[in-house]
TITORVEX-557140 format. One record per residue (C-alpha): residue in three letters; residue number from 1; x, y, z. Coordinates in steps of 0.25 Angstrom, whole numbers, plus 5000, padded with zeros to 4 digits. Each point is the difference from the previous one (the first is absolute). Layout:
BEGIN
{"ALA" NUM {X Y Z}}
...
// end
This chain:
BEGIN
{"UNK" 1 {5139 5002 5010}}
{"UNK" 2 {5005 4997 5015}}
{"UNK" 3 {4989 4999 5012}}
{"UNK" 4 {5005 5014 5003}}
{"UNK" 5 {4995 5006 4990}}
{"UNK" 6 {4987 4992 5000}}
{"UNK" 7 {4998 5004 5014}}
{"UNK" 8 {5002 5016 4997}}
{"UNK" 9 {4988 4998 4988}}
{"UNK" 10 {4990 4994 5010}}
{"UNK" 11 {5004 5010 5010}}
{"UNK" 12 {4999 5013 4991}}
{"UNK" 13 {4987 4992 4994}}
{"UNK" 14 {4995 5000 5012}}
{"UNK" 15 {5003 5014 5007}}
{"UNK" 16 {5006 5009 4989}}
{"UNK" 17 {4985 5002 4992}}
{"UNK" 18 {4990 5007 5009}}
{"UNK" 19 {4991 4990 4998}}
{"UNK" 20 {5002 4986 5008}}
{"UNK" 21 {5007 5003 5011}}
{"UNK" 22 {5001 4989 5011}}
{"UNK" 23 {5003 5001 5014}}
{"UNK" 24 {5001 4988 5009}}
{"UNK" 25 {4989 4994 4992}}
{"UNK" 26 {4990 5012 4999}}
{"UNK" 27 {4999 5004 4987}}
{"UNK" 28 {4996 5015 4993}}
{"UNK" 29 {4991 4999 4986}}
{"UNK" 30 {5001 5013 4993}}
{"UNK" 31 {4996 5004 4985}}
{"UNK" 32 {4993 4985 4999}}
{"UNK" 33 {4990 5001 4990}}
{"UNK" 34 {4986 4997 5001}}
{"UNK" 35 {4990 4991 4996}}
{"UNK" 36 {4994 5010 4992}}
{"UNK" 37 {5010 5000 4991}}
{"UNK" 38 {4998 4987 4995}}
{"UNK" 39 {4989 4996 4989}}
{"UNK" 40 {4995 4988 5000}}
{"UNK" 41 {4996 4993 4987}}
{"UNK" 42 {4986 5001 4993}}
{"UNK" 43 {4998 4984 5004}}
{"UNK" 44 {5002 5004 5014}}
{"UNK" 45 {4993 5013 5000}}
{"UNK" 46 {4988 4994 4997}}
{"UNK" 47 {5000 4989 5010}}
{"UNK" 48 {5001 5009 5010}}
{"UNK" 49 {4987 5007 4997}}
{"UNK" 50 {4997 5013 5005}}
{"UNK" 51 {4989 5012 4995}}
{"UNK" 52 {5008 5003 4989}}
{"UNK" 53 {4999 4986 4993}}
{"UNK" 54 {4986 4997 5003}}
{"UNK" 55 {4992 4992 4988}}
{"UNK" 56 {4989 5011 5000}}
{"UNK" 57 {5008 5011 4998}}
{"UNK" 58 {5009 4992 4990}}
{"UNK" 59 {4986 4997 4993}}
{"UNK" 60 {4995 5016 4999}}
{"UNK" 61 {5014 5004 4998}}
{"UNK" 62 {4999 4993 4987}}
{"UNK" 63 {4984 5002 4996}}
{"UNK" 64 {5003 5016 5000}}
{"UNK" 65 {5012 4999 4992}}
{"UNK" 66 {4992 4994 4989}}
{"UNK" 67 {4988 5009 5000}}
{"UNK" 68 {5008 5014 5003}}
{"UNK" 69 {4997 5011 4989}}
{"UNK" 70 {5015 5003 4996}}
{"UNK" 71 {4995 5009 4990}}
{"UNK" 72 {4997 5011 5010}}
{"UNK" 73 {5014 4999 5007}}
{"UNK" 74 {5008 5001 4987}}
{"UNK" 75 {4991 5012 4997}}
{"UNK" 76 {5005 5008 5012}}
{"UNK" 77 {5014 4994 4997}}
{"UNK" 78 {5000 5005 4986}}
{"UNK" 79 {4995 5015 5005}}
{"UNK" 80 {5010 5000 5012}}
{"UNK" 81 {5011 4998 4990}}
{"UNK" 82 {4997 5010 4991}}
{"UNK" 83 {5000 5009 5009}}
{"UNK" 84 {5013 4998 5005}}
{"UNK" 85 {5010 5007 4992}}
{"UNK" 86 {5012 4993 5006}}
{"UNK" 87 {4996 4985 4997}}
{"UNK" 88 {5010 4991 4997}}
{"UNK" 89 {5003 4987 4992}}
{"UNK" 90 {4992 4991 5009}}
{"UNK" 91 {4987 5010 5001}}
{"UNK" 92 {5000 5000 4984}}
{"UNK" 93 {4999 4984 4999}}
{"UNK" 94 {4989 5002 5010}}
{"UNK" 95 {4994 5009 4991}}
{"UNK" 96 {5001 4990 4989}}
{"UNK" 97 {4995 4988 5008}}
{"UNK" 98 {4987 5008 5005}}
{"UNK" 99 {4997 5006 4986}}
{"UNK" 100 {5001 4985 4994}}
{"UNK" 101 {4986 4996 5010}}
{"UNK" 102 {4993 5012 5000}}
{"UNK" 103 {5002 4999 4984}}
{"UNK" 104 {4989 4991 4997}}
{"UNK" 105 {4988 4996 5008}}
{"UNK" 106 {5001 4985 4997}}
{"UNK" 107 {5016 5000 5005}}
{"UNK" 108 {4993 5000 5016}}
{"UNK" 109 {4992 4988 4997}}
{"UNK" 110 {5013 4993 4995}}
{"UNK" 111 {5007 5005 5013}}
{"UNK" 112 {4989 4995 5008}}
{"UNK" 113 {4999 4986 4992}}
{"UNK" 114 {5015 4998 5002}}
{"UNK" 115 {4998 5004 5016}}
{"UNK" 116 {4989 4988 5001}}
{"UNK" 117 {5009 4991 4992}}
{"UNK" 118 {5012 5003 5011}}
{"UNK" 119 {4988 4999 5012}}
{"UNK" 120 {4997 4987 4995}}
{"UNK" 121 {5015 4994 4998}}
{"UNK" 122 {5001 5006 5014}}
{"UNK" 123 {4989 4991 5006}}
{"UNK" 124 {5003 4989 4992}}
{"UNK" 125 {5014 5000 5006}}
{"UNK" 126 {4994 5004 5014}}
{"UNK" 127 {4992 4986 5000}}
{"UNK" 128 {5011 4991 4996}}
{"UNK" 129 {5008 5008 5011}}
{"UNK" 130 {4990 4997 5012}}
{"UNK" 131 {4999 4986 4994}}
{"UNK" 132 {5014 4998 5001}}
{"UNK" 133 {5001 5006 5015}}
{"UNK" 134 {4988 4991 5004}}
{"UNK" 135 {5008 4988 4994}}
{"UNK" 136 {5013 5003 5008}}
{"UNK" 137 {4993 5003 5012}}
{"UNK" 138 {4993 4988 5000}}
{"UNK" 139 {5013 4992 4997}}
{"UNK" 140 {5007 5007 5011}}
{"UNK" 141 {4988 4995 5010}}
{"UNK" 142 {5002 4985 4994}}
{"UNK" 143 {5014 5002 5003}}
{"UNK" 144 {4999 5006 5016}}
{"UNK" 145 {4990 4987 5001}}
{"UNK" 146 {5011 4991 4995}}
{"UNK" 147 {5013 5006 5006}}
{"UNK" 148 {4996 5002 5015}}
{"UNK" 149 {5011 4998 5010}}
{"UNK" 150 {4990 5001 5012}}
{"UNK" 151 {5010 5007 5009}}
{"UNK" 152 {5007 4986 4999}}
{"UNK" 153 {5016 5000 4996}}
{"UNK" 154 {4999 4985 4997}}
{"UNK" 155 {4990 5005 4987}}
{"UNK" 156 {5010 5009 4996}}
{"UNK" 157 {5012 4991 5000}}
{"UNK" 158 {4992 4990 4993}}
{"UNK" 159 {4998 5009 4989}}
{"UNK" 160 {5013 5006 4998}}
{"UNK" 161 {5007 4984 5001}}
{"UNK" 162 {4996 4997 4987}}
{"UNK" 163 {5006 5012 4992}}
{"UNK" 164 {5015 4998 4995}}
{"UNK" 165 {5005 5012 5006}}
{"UNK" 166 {4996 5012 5009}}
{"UNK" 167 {5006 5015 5000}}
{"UNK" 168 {5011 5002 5010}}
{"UNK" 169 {4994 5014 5001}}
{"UNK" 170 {4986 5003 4998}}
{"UNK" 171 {4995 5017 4998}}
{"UNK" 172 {4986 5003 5001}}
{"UNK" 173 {4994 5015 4998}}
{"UNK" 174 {4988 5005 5009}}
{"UNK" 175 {4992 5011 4999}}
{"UNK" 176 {4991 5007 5009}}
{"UNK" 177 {4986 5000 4999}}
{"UNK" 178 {4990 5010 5002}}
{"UNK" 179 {4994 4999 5015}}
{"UNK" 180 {4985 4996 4995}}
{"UNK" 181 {5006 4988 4990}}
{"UNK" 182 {5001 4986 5005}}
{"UNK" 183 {5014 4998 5006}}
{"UNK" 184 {5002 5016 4999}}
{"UNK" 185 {5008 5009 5009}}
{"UNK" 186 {5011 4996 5009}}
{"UNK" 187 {4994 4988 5005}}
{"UNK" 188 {4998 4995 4987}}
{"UNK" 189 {5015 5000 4996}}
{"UNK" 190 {5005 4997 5014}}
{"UNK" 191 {4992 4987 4995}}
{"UNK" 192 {5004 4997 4987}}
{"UNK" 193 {5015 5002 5005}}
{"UNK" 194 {4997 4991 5013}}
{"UNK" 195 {4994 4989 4989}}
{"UNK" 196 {5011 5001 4990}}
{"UNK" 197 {5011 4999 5011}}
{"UNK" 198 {4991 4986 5006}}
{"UNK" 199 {4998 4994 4985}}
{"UNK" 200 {5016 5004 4995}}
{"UNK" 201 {5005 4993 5015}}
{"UNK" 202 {4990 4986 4997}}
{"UNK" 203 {5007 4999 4986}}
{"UNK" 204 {5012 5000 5005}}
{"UNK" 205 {5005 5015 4995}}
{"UNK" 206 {5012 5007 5007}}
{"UNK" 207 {4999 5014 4995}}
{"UNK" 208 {4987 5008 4996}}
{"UNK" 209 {5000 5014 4997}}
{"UNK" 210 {4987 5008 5001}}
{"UNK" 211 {5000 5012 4993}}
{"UNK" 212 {4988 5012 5001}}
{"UNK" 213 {5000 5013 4996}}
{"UNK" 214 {5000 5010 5011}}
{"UNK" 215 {5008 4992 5008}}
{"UNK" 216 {4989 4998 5008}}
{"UNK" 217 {5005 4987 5008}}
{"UNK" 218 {5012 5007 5001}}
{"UNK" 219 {4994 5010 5009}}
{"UNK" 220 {4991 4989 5007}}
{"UNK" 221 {5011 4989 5004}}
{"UNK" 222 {4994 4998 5014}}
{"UNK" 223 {4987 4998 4995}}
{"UNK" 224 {5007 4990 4989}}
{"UNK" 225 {5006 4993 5010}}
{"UNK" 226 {4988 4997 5009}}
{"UNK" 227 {4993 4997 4987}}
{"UNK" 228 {5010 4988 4996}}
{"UNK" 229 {5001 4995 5014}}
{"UNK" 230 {4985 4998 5001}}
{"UNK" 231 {4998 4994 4987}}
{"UNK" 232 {5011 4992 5002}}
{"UNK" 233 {4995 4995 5012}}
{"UNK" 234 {4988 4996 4992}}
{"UNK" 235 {5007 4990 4989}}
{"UNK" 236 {5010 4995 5011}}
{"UNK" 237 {4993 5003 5015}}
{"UNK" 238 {5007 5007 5009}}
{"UNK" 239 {5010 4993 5006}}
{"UNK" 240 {5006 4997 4986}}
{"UNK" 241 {5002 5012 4995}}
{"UNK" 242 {5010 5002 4990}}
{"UNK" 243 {5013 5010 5001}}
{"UNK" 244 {4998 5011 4989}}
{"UNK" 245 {5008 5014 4998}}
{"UNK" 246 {4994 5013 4995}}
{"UNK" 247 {5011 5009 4992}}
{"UNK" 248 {4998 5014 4995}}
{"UNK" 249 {5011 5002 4990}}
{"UNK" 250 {4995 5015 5000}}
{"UNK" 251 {5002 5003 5014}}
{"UNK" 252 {5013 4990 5001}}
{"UNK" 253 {4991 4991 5011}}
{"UNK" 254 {4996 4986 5005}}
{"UNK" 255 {4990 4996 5008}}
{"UNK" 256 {4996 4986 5004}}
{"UNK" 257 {4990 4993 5005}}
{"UNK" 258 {4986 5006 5009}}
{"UNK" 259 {5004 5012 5008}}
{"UNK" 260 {5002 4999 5013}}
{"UNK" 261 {5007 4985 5000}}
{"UNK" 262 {5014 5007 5000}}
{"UNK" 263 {5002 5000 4986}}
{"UNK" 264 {5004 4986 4997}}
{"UNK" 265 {5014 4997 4992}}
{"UNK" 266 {5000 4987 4999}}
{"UNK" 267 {4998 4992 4987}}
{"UNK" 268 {4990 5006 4993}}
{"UNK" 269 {4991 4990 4989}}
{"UNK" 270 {4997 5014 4991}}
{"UNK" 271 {5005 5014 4999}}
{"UNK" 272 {4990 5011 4994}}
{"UNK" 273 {5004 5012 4994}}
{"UNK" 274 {4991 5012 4999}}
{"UNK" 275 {5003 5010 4988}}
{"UNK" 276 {4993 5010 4994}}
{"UNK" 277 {5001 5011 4988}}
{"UNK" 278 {5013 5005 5009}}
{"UNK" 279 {5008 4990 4996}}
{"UNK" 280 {4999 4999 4985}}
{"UNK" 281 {5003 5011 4990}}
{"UNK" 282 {5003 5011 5012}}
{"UNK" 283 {5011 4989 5005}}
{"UNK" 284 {5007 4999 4989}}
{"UNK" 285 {5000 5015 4997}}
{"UNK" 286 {5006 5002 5013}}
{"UNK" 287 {5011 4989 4998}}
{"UNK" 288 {5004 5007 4989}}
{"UNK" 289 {5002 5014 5005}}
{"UNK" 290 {5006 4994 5013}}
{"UNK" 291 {5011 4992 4990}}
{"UNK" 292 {5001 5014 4993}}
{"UNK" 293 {5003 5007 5012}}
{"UNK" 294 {5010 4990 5006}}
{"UNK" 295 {5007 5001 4984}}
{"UNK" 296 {5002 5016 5003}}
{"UNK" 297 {5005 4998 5015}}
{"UNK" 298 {5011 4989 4994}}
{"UNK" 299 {4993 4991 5010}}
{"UNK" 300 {4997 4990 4987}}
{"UNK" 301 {5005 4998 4988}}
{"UNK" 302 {4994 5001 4988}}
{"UNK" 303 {5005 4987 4994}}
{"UNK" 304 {4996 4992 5012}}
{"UNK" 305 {4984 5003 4995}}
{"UNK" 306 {4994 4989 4993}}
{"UNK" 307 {4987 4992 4997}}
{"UNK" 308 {5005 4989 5011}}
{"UNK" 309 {5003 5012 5010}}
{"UNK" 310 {4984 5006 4997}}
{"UNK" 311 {4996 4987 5002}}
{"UNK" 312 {5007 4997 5014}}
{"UNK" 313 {4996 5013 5006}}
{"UNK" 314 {4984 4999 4995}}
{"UNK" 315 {5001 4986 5006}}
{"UNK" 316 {5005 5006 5014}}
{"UNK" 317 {4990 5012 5000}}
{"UNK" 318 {4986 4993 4994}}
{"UNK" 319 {5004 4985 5000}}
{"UNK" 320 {5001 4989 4989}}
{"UNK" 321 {4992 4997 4990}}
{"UNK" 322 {4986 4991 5001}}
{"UNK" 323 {4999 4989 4992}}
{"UNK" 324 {4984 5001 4998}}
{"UNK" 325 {4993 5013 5003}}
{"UNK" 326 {4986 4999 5001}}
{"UNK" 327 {4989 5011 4999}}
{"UNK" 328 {4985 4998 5004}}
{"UNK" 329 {4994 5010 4991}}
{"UNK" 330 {4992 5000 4987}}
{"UNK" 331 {5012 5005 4992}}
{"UNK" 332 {5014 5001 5002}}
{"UNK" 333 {5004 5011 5006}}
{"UNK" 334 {5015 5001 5007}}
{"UNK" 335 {4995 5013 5008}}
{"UNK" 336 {5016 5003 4999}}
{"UNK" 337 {5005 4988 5005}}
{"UNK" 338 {5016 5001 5000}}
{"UNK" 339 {5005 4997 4986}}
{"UNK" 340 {5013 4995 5002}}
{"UNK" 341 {4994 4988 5005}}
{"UNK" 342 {4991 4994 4992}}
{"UNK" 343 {5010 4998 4988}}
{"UNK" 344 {4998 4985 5000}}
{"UNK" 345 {4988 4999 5009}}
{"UNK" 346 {4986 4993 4995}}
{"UNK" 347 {4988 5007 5001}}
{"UNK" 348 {4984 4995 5004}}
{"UNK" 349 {4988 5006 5002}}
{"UNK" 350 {4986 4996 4997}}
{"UNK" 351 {4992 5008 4991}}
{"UNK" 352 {4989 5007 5005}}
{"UNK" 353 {5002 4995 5015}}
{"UNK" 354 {5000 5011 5011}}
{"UNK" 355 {5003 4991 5014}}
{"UNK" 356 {5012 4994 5005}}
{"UNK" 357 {4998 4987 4999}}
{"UNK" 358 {5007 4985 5002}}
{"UNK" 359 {4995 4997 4986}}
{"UNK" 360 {5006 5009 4994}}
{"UNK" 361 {5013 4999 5011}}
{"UNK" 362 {5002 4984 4995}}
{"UNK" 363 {4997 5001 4986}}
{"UNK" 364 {5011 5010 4998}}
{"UNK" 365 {5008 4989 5007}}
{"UNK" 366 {4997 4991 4990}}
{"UNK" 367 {5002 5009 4989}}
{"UNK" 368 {5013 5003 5007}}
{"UNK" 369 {5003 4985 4999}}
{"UNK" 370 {4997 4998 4986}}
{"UNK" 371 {5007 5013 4994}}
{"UNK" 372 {5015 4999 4993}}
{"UNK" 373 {5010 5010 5004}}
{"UNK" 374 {5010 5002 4988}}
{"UNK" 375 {5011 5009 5006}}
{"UNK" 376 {5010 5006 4988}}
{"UNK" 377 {5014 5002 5002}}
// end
């Protein structure tokens, strides 16, 4: 494939879909989905609380289920089908089912023994599951005691010198959190970015990918930068602020350093790229109808399509793989992170933990450290 070709699939990429089209750095989003389309799991659901999760409800939920009278409901069930001359296979097996309780009188009390055994089972579970959460929370707090950088790089570097090896490239996924949550709304990711990017710099990290849903920092990259600048200001004071670089692979755009210091080029200590759901399934999706459309207009040959050549494009549209990806949520949940680029990459999160914290950000190191990478042939 010659770089002629490679240059007319980014191009048609980029302006032949409708969807992302760039001009002079402005970029047009449409057809992105929303962050309603994404389910988080049950771990995760729970964590965030909410009316519809509350213990008391849970509790009544659970006490009317066991003392409910299903004799009167498979009653009208029974009559409602009889009178339905058109019923089908599945109202006949209902039939069935309701004439099995209403048979004999004692069949209820053995339903309603068998709902208390289930209630219990369910409690019993529900007390070794708060034990559980207690425990990893209080680990958690034992942890943030005993890995504090204090805003103080030297800390950081002290930490990471003793482990074998460090990721080249380091991913981490954020979410947004509800405005009345600790660290919730804008402010609070701009936050847990403005951290990461001062903890991945003190270790020593070129590359850190910071990947949210929405694209949220995507569509705040001032406010990014102002946030970085300050922070770093803090960890290195601010005559001492190190160079960094803010790319969008999305909207095919860098940015670097605080705005309004003339957008500094010079040797930059780490380059943050912002993702989101955008760049994953939907990227390689329109790759492929791109190469499709270049095959039909004898612009690219169908031989010329290979794994390698996937794999080159994807790299130049979204970026490399990270070696460590880091989550900081009860379960893991890759929100639709790109899948092209996890192939190889270690995973950490911390169960039960809702906070972006350095603990968590130096254990994964470590855990990066010790781990083998067995790549086949």
């Amino acid at each position: 494939m010659t770089m002629t070709e490679a240059h007319a699939i980014k191009t048609k990429y980029l302006n032949g879909n409708g969807k992302f089209v760039v001009d002079n750095g402005n970029a047009d989003m449409t057809g992105s989905t929303g962050s309603s389309f994404h389910i988080p799991p049950p771990a995760a659901s729970r964590m965030k609380g909410g009316s519809a999760n509350t213990k008391r409800r849970t509790v009544q939920a659970i006490s009317k289920s066991i003392f409910v009278d299903n004799r009167n409901i498979n009653t009208s069930s029974t009559i409602k089908s009889q009178n339905d001359k058109n019923n089908n296979k599945a109202t006949t097996t209902a039939v069935s089912s309701n004439t099995f309780w209403k048979s004999e009188n004692t069949n209820y009390f053995k339903f309603t023994f068998y709902k208390i055994v289930l209630a219990i089972l369910f409690f019993m579970f529900g007390i070794f599951r708060y034990g559980q959460l207690q425990y990893n929370k209080s680990k958690l707090k034992i942890l943030d005691l005993l890995y504090n950088p204090s805003n103080t790089p030297q800390l950081i570097r002290q930490d990471v010198v003793k482990l074998n090896k460090i990721p080249s490239r380091l991913a981490a996924i954020l979410e947004v959190k509800p405005i009345g949550d600790v660290g919730g709304g804008l402010k609070g990711i701009l936050n847990d970015a403005s951290e990461l990017v001062s903890w991945t710099i003190s270790a020593g990290v070129k590359h850190l990918s910071l990947y949210d849903y929405d694209g949220v920092l995507q569509k705040n990259t001032d406010e990014l930068r102002n946030a970085i600048y300050e922070h770093l200001s803090i960890y290195y004071g601010p005559a001492n602020v190190p160079n960094f670089a803010i790319r969008i692979p999305h909207f095919n755009k860098v940015l670097y350093n605080k705005k309004g210091q003339g957008d500094i080029k010079s040797k930059v200590a780490i380059e943050v790229s912002l993702l989101s759901n955008r760049d994953g399934r939907e990227t390689i999706v329109d790759l492929t109808r791109t190469m499709a459309e270049l095959c039909s207009n004898k612009e690219l040959n169908v031989d010329d399509i290979t794994v390698d050549l996937v794999d080159t494009e994807l790299k130049q549209l979204v970026g490399q793989e990270p070696d460590l990806l880091l989550y900081f949520g009860p379960s893991l949940d890759l929100q639709g992170y790109p899948p092209w680029h996890i192939r190889l990459t270690e995973f950490f999160w911390e169960e039960d933990n809702n906070q972006v914290t350095y603990s968590v950000f130096i254990r994964g190191l470590k855990q990066y450290a010790g781990c083998k990478v067995n790549v086949g042939k």
